[in-house]
Structures are given as C-alpha cells and as structure tokens.
KOLGU-322791 format. One record per residue (C-alpha): residue number from 0; residue in three letters; x, y, z. Coordinates in Angstrom, 2 decimals. Example, Ala and Ser with C-alpha at 12.3 -4.5 7.8 and 13.67 -1.06 7.14 Angstrom:
BEGIN
{site 0,'ALA',{12.30,-4.50,7.80}},
{site 1,'SER',{13.67,-1.06,7.14}},
This chain:
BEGIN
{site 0,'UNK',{-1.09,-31.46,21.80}},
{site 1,'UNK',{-2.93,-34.46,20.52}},
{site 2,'UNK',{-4.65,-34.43,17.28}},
{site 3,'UNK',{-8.30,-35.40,16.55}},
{site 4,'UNK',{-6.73,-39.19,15.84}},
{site 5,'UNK',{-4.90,-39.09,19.25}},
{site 6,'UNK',{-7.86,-37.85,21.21}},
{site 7,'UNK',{-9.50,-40.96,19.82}},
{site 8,'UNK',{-6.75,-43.25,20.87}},
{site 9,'UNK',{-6.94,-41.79,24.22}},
{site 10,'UNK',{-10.84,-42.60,24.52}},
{site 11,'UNK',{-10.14,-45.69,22.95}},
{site 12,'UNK',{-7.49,-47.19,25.82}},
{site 13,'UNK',{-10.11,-45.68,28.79}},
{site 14,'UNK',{-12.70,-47.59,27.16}},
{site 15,'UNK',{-10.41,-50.71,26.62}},
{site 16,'UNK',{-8.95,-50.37,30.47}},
{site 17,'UNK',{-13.24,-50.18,31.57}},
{site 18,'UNK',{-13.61,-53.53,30.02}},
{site 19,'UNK',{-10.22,-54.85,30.95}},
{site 20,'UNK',{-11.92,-54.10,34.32}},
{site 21,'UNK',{-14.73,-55.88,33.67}},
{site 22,'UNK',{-13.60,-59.09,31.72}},
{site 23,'UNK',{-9.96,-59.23,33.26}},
{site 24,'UNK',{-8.63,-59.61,29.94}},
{site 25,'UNK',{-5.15,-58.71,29.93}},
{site 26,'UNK',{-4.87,-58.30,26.28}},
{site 27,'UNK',{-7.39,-55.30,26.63}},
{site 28,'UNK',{-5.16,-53.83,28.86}},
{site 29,'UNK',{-2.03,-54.14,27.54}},
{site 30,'UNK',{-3.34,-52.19,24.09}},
{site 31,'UNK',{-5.00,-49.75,26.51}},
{site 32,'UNK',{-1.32,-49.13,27.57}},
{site 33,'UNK',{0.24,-49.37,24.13}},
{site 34,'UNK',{-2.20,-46.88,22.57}},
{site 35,'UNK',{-1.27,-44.68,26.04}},
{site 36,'UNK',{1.73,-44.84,25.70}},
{site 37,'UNK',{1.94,-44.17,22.31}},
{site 38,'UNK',{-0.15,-40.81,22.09}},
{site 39,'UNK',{2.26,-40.21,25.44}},
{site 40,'UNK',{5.45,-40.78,23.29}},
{site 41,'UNK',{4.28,-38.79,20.22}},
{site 42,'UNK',{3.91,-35.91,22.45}},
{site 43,'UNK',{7.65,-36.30,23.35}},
{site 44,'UNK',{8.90,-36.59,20.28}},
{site 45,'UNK',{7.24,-33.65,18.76}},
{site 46,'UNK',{8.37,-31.79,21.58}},
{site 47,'UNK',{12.13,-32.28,22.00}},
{site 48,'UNK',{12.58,-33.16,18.38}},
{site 49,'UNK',{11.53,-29.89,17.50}},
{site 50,'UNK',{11.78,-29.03,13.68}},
{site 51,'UNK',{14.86,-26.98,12.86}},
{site 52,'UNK',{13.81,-25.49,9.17}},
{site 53,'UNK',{14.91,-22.39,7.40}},
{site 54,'UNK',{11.60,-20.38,5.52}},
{site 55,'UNK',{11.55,-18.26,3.15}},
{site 56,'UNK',{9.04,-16.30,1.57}},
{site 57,'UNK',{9.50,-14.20,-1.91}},
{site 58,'UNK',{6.29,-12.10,-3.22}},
{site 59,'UNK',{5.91,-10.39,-6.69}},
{site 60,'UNK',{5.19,-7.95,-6.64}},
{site 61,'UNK',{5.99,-6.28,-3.80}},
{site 62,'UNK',{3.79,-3.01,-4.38}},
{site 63,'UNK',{0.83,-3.53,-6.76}},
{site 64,'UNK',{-2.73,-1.83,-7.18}},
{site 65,'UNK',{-5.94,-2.38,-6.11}},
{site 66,'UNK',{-7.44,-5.38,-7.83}},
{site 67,'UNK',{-4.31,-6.94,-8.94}},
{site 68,'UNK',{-2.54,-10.44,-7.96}},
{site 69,'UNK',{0.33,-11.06,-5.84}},
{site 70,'UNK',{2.62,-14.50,-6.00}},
{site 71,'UNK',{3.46,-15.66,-2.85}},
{site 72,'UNK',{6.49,-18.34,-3.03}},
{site 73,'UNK',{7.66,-20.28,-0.01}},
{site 74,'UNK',{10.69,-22.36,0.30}},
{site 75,'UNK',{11.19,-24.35,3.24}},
{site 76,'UNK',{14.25,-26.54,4.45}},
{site 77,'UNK',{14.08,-28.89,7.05}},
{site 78,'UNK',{17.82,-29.81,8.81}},
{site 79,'UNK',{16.16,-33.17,10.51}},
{site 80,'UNK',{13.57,-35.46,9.14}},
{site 81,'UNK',{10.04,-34.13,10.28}},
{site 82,'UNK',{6.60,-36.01,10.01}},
{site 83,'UNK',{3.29,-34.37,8.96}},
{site 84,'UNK',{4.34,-30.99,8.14}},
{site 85,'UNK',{1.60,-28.38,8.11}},
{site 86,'UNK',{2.92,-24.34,6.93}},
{site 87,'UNK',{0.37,-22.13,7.09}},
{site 88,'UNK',{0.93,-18.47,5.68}},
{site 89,'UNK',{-1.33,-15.51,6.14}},
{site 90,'UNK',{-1.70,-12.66,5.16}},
{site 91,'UNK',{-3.62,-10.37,7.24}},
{site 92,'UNK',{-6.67,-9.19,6.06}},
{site 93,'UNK',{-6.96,-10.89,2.60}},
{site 94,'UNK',{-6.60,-14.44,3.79}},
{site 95,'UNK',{-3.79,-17.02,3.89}},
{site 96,'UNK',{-2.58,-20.52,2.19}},
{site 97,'UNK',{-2.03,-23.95,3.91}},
{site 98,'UNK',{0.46,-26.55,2.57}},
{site 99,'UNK',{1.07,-30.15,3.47}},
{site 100,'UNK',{3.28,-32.66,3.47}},
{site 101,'UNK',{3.83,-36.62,5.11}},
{site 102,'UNK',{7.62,-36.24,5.03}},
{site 103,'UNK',{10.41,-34.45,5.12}},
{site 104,'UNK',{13.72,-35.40,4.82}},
{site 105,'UNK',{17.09,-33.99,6.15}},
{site 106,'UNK',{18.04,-31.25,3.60}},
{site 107,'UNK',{15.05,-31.58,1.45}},
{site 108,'UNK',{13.59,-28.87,0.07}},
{site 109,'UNK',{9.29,-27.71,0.44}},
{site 110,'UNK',{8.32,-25.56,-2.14}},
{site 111,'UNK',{4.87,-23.92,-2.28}},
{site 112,'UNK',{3.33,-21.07,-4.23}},
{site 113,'UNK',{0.24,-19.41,-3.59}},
{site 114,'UNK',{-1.77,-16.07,-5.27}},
{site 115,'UNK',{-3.44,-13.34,-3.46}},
{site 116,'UNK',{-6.12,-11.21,-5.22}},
{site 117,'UNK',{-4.92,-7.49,-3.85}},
{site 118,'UNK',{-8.58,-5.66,-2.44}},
{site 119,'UNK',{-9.06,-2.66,-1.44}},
{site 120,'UNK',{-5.80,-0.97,-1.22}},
{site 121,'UNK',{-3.44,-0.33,1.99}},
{site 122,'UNK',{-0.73,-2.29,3.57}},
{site 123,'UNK',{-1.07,-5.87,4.55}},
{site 124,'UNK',{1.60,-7.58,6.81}},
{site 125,'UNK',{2.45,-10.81,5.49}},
{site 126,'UNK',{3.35,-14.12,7.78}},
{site 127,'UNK',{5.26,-15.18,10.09}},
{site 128,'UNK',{4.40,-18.61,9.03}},
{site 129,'UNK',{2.84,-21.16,11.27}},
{site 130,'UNK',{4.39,-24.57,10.92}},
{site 131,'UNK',{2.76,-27.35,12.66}},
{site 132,'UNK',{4.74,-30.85,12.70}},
{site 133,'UNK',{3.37,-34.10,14.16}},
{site 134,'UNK',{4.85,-37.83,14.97}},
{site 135,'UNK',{4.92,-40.21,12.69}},
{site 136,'UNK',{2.24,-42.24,13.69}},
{site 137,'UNK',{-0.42,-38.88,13.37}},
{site 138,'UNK',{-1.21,-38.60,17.10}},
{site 139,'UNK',{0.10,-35.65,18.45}},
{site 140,'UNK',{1.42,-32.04,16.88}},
{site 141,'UNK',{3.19,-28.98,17.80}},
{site 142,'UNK',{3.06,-25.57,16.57}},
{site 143,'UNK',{5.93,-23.21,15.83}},
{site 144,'UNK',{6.98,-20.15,14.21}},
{site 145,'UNK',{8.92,-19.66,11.91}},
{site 146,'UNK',{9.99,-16.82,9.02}},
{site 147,'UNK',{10.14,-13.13,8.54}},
{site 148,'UNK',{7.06,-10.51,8.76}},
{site 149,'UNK',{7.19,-8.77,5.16}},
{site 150,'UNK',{4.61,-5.69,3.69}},
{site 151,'UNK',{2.50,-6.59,0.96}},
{site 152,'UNK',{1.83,-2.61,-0.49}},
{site 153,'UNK',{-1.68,-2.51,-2.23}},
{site 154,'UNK',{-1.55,1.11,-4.66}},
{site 155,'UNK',{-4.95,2.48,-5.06}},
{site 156,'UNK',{-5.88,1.45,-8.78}},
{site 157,'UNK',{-5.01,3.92,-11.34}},
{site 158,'UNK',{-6.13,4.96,-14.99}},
{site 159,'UNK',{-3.89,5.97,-17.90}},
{site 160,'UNK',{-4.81,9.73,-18.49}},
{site 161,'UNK',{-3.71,11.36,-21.78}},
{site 162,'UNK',{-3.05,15.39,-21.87}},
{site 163,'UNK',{-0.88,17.50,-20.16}},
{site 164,'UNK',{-0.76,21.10,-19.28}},
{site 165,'UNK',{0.60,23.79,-22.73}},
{site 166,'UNK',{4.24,24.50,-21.32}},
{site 167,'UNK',{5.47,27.71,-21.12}},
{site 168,'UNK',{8.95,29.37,-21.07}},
{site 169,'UNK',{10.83,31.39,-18.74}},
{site 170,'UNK',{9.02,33.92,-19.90}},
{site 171,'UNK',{5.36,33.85,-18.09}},
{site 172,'UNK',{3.78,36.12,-21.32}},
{site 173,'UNK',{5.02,34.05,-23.85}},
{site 174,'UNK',{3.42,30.15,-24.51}},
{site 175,'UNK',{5.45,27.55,-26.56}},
{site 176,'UNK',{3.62,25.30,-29.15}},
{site 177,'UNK',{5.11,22.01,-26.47}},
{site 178,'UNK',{5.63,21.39,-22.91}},
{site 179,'UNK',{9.16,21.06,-21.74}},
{site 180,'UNK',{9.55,19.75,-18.23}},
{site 181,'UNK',{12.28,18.44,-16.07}},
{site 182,'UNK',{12.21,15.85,-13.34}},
{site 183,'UNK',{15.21,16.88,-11.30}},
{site 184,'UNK',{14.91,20.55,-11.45}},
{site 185,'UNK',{17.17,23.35,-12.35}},
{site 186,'UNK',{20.62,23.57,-11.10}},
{site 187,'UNK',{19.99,27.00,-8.96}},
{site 188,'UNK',{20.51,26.76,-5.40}},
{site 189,'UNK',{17.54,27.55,-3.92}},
{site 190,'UNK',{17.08,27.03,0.19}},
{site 191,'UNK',{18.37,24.02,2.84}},
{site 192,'UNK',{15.85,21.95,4.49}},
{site 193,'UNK',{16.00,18.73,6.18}},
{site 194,'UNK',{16.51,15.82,5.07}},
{site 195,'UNK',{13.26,13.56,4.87}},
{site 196,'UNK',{12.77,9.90,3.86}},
{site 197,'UNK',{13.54,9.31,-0.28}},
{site 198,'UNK',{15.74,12.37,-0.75}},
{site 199,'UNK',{18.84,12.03,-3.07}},
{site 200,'UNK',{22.05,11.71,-0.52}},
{site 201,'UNK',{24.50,13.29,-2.84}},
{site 202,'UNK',{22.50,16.56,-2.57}},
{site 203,'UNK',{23.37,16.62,1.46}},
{site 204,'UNK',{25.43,19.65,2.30}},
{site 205,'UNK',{27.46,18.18,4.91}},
{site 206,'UNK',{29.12,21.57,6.69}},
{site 207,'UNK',{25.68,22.86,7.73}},
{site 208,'UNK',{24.60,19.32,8.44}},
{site 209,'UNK',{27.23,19.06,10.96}},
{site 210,'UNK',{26.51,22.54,12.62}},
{site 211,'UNK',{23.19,21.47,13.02}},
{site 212,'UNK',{23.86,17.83,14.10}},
{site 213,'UNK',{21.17,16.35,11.27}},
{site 214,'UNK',{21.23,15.95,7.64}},
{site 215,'UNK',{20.31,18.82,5.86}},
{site 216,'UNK',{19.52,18.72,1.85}},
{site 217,'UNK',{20.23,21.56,-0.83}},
{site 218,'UNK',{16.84,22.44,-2.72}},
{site 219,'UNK',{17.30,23.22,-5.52}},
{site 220,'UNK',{14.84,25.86,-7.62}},
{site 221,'UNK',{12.59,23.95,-9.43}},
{site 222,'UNK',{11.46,25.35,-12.97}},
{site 223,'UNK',{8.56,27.02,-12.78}},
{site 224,'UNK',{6.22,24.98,-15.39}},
{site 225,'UNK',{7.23,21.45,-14.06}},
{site 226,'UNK',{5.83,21.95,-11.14}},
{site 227,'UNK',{2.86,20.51,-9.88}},
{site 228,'UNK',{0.25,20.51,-6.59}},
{site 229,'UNK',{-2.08,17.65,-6.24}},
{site 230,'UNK',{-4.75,18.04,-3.52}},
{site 231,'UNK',{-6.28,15.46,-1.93}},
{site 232,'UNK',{-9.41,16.70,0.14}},
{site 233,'UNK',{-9.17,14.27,3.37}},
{site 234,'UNK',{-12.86,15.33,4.69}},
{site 235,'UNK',{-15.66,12.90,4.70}},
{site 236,'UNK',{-18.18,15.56,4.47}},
{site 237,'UNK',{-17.89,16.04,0.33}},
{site 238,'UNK',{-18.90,12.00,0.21}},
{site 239,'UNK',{-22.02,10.48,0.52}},
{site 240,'UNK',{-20.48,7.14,0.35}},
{site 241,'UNK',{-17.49,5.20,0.98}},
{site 242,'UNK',{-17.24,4.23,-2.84}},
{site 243,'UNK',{-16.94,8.15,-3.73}},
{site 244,'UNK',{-14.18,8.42,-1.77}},
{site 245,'UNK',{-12.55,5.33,-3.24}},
{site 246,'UNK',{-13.34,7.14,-6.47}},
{site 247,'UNK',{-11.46,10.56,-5.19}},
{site 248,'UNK',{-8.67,8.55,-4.24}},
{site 249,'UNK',{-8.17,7.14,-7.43}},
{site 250,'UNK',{-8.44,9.94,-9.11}},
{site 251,'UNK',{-5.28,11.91,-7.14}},
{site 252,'UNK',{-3.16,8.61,-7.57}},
{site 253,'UNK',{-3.86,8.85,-11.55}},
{site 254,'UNK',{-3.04,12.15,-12.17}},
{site 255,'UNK',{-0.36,11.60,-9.62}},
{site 256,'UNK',{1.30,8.63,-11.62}},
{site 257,'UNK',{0.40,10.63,-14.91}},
{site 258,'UNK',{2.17,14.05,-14.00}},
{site 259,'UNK',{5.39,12.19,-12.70}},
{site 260,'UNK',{5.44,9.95,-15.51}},
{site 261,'UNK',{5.14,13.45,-17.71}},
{site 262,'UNK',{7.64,15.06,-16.54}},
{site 263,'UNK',{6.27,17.19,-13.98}},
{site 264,'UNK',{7.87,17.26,-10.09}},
{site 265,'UNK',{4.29,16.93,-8.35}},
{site 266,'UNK',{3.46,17.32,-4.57}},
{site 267,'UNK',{1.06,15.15,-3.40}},
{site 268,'UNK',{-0.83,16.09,-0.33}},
{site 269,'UNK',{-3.77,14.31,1.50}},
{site 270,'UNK',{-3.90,16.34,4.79}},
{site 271,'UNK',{-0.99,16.23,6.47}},
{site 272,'UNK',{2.47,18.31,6.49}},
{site 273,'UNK',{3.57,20.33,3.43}},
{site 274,'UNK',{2.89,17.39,1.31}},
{site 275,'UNK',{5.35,14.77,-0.61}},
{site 276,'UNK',{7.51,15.90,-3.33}},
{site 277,'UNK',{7.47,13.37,-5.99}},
{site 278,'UNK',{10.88,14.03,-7.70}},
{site 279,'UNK',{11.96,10.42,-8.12}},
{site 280,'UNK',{10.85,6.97,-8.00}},
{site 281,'UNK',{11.54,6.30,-3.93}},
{site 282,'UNK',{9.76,9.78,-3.47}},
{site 283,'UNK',{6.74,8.54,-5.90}},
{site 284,'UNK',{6.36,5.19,-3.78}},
{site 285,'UNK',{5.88,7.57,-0.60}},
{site 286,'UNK',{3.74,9.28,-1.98}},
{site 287,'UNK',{1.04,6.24,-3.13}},
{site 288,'UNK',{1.99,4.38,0.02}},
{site 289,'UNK',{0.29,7.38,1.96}},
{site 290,'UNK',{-2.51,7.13,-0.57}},
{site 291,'UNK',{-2.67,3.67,0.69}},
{site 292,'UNK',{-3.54,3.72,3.60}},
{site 293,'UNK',{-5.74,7.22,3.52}},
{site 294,'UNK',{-9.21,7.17,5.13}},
{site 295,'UNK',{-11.77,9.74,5.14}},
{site 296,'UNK',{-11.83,12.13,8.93}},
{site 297,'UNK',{-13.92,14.23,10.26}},
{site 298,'UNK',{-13.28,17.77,11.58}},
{site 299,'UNK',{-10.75,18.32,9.50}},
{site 300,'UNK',{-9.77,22.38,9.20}},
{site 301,'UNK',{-9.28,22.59,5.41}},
{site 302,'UNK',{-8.90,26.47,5.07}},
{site 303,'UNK',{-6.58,26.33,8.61}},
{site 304,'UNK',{-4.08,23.63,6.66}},
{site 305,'UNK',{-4.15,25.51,3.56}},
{site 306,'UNK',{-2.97,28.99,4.88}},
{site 307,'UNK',{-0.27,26.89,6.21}},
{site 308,'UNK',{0.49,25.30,3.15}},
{site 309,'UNK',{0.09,28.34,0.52}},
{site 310,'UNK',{2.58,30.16,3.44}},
{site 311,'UNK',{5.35,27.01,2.48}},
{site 312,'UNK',{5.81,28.75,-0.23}},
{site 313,'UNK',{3.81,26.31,-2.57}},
{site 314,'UNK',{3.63,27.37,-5.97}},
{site 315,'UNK',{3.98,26.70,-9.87}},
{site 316,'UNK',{2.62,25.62,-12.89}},
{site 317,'UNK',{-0.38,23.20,-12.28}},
{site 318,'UNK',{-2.87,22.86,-9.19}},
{site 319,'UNK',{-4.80,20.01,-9.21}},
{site 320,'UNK',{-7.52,19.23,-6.29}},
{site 321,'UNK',{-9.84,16.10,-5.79}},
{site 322,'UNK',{-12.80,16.37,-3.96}},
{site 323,'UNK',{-16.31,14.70,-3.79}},
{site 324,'UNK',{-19.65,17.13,-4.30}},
{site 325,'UNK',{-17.72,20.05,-3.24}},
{site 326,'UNK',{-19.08,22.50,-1.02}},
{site 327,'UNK',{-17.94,26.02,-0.15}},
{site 328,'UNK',{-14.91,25.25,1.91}},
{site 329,'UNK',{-13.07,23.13,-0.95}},
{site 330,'UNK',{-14.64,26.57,-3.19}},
{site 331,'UNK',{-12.40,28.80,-0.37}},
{site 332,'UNK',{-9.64,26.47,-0.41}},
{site 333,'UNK',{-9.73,26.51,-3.64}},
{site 334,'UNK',{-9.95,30.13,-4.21}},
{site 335,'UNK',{-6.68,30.64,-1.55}},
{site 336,'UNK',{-4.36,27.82,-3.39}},
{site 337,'UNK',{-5.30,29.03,-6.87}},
{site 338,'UNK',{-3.76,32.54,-6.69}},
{site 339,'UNK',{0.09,30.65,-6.92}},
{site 340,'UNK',{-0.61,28.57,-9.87}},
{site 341,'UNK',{-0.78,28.90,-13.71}},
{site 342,'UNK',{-3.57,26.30,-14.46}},
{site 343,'UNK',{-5.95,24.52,-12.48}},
{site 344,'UNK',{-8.28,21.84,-12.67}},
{site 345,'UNK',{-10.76,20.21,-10.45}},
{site 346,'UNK',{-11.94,16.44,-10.13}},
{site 347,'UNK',{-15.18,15.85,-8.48}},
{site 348,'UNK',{-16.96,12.49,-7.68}},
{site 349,'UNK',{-20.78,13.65,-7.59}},
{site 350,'UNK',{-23.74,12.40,-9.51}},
{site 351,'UNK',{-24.63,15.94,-10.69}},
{site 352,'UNK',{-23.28,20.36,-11.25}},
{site 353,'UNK',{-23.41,21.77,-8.33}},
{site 354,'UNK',{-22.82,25.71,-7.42}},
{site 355,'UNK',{-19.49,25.09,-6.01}},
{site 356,'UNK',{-18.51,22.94,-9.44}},
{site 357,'UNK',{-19.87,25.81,-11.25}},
{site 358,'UNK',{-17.63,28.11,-8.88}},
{site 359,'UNK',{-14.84,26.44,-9.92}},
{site 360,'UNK',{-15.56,27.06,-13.56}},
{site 361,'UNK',{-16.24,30.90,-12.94}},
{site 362,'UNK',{-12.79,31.05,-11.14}},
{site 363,'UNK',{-10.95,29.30,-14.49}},
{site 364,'UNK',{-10.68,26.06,-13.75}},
{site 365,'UNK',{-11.02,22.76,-16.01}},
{site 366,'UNK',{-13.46,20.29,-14.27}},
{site 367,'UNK',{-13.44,17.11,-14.45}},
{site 368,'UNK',{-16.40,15.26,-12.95}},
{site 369,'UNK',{-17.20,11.45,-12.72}},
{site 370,'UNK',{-19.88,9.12,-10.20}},
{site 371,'UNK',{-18.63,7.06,-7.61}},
{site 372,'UNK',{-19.37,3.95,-10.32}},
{site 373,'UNK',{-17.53,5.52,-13.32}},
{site 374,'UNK',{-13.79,6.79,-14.67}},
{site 375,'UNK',{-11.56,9.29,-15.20}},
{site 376,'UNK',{-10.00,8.84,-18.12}},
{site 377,'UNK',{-12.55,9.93,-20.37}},
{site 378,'UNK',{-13.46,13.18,-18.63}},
{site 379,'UNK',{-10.10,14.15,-18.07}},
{site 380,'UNK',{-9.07,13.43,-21.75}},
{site 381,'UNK',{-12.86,15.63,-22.75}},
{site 382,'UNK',{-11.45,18.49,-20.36}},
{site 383,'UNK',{-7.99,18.46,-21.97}},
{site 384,'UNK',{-9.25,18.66,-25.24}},
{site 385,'UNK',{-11.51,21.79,-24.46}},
{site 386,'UNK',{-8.50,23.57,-22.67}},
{site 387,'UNK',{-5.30,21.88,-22.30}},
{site 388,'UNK',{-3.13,20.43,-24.98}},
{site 389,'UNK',{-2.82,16.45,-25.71}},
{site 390,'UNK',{1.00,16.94,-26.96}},
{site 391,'UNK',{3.31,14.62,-24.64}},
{site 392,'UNK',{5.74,16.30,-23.08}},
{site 393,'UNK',{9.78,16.62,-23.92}},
C-alpha cells in the first residue's frame, strides 16, 4: 500500500494532469505519468519481490518476577536485498519495540535488542514479528510476518524469608536440636498414580502402565517432616482490594520458593485439583506458573474443596495458608486441614487482628500478618523467632 510519501505523489500527478489540462503543457503531464507510474511500480516490486528473511528472537530470561527486566534480542537475515525495512516486535500486554533500517543486503545480518520492564505478573505471548519493507524510492510498503510466538513467564515477586520449621525424627515424641529434610523422598514404595506434567520418567513403572494404556508413576513415601502444604485462598471475599491480593499472592510464592529451596517437598495449591507437588525444579516452575496467572473468583466452595483435599490423603509436617482478613470459612478450613499437620502458620494481608486471626492463634498457629503496602520478610522472620527455629536446614 502506498506510504504517506506515495499518497502525496499520487495527489501530486492528479494535480499536475488538472493543469496539464488546463495549460496543455506536456511536460506536466509526462511527470504526472512518471510520478504514476512510479508509486504504480513500487507497489509491484514490494509485492512480488517479497522479502525472504530468517528471524529470530532470544529473551533472557525466560521466566522472571514481577518488576524485573527482560532482554529481548532479534537477529534478522535477509536472502535478497530489501529497502526500508521496518520489524516491529510486541509483546502483548507490556508493549513492543520498532527497528529500522534503509538497506539490507543479501546475507547481511539485522541485529536489534530491546528491554521489557516485567509488570504485574502472568504470561505474556511474545511476537510474531511484523516486518514491513518498502521500494527503494519510499513510496509504497508491504507488511509480512515473520518469526516464532514465544512465552515471556512473569513469577509473582518474591522475598527471601529466613527460618524454617524445628525438624523432628522418625520418632513424632522426640525433637532434634536441627531440621533434616530431603527433596526426593524416602525410598519406600508408597502408591501408583498417573503420570502428570514435570514428573521424573525413570520413576514410570512400565508393566502397569501398559495394562492401563497411560503412564503411571511410583510414589514414593515421602518423610514425614519434609513435607509441606501451602494454601492459597482463591476467594475474593477476604480482600478489600486488588493490591491485598497481590500481597497474598506473594506471600504463597515466598514461602513457596523458601520451603523448596529448604529442603522441604511442598504442595502448592490455589484452588484447583489436589495441588502441585514441588519435588524438583520442572515441578517448582508449575507451580509459580499457576501462581502466575491466578486471579481472585467468586463463589468459590472453600470447605467443599478442602474435604476433598484433606480426603487425598494430604498430610505432614508444615501447613501453611495465605489469606486476606480472614473470616470464618478460611477459620473452618483451617480448623479441617490443621488436624494432619505438625505445625502451622497463617499469613494474612489485613490492616488490623481480627477474631478469625485471633482464632488462628487459639488453635496453635504462628501468624504472620502484613498490609496490602508492606512485606513479609520481617513478620515471618518475628514469628519464627517467637516459635520456630532460624537454624537452616541439612
């Protein structure tokens, strides 16, 4: 299609063919035919000399948090010489890049680079690029796409916490002076199950995955004290504001990231299914991809999915839930879950103690409370000290 220049020449050969008209001058007409025939030729060219380029796009890193930068690097090769090249990439949601050039030759190389600040969190699709190319006199251009369609994964943002749970033996009487936990588990076999996105494929037991015609994993019994239940409450009702929830979900993906990192084998769940078991680092991208992309609903049955859940089977060392201002269904929830675990803790985004917060506390729970505005580190590190140990563990 013509560009702003050729839409000029265009008025600018009817206005010299009125005057040719007028005057009988046939030097006015013969540039009203040049310029013609010139914006009628550069709409040819850029049409059957289409460009025949290879893109490609590299971004680092691929998953990040919220509020961190991305590089975007683009590499493009042209296999013909190409006029006015124009690559726009974009990615969708946070904005995109433009890059320019007069010429390209055969087998030269376009390199551009281009940052992306990474806010809020969730997953962002990233290109195809748009590559415009025009004739070499700037009249007319024609669009194309070219490249892949990549995912730019934006983490909810995360705080270092420091203190873990006091470990305790085989022995459920009996405390040890350290934690000792174990990311893989022991080595008793404990159940089959199906196999589900992340798992390790050398723990497929292939005779009873070809009875049953799909992949079926061996579970392993996990140690008692390393494990871990992280509760994200997926209601909108606990939040008076958008930001709280922000806040709630930044708390799960800390302690998340902090139990993993501490040796614990943590479940993360936000509302759906039995919840992701975080046993490795595939299984711990899973499980902050879904805290991604999480948004508050309405109507949601807490008690109903947590019967369902504490019926899985769901138990261990550590129960952690995040909430807002909680009211008396998290309390009941709360109350249900708690019966399965060894410790407990509560984090709550609300301005102010509430009866359910103090609920929590009757029932033997550490609470850790923070504003929509503030952090967790601090509070979690206060509760810690006033119940938990600070030792790392191993």
């Amino acid at each position: 299609m013509p560009t702003t220049r050729g839409w000029a020449a265009i008025g600018a050969a009817a206005a010299l063919a009125v005057l040719w008209a007028g005057f009988g001058e046939d030097l006015l007409l013969a540039l009203a035919v040049f310029l013609f025939a010139a914006v009628l030729g550069g709409s040819a060219y850029v049409r059957l000399a289409g460009p025949r380029l290879i893109l490609r796009r590299r971004i680092n890193p691929e998953q990040l948090h919220d509020g961190e930068r991305a590089l975007v690097d683009l590499s493009l090769e042209s296999k013909r010489k190409v006029y006015r090249v124009s690559v726009e990439d974009r990615v969708h949601g946070l904005g995109s890049a433009t890059f320019v050039a007069d010429r390209v030759a055969d087998g030269d190389a376009m390199a551009g680079r281009y940052e992306v600040l990474c806010r809020p969190r969730g997953v962002y699709t990233v290109g195809p690029s748009n590559v415009r190319i025009g004739d070499p006199l700037g009249f007319t251009e024609a669009t194309s796409t070219f490249g892949s369609t990549d995912r730019l994964v934006v983490y909810p943002r995360i705080e270092e916490l420091t203190g873990v749970p006091t470990g305790r033996g085989q022995d459920q009487t009996i405390a040890t002076s350290r934690a000792a936990f174990w990311h893989t588990g022991g080595e008793d076999f404990f159940t089959l199950r199906e196999y589900q996105q992340g798992d390790d494929l050398r723990k497929v037991h292939w005779p009873s995955s070809a009875r049953r015609d799909t992949l079926m994993i061996k579970q392993l019994e996990m140690p008692w004290q390393s494990r871990a239940f992280v509760v994200l409450d997926p209601r909108v009702e606990p939040h008076i504001s958008a930001e709280s929830f922000e806040q709630a979900v930044r708390g799960a993906a800390s302690t998340l990231h902090h139990l993993f990192r501490s040796g614990y084998t943590p479940t993360m769940w936000a509302g759906s299914g039995n919840g992701t078991v975080v046993g490795s680092g595939e299984t711990y991208r899973i499980a902050m991809e879904e805290l991604a992309v999480i948004r508050p609903d309405r109507g949601v049955d807490l008690g109903h999915l947590v019967s369902r859940l504490r019926r899985s089977g769901m138990a261990g060392g550590v129960l952690v839930m995040v909430t807002g201002a909680p009211d008396a269904t998290d309390l009941a929830a709360f109350h249900l879950l708690s019966q399965d675990f060894y410790r407990t803790v509560v984090l709550s985004v609300s301005d102010d103690d509430n009866d359910s917060l103090i609920g929590f506390a009757r029932a033997g729970a550490r609470v850790v409370r923070t504003t929509a505005a503030g952090e967790w580190a601090e509070p979690w590190r206060n509760a810690m000290e006033h119940g938990w140990s600070t030792a790392s563990a191993g």
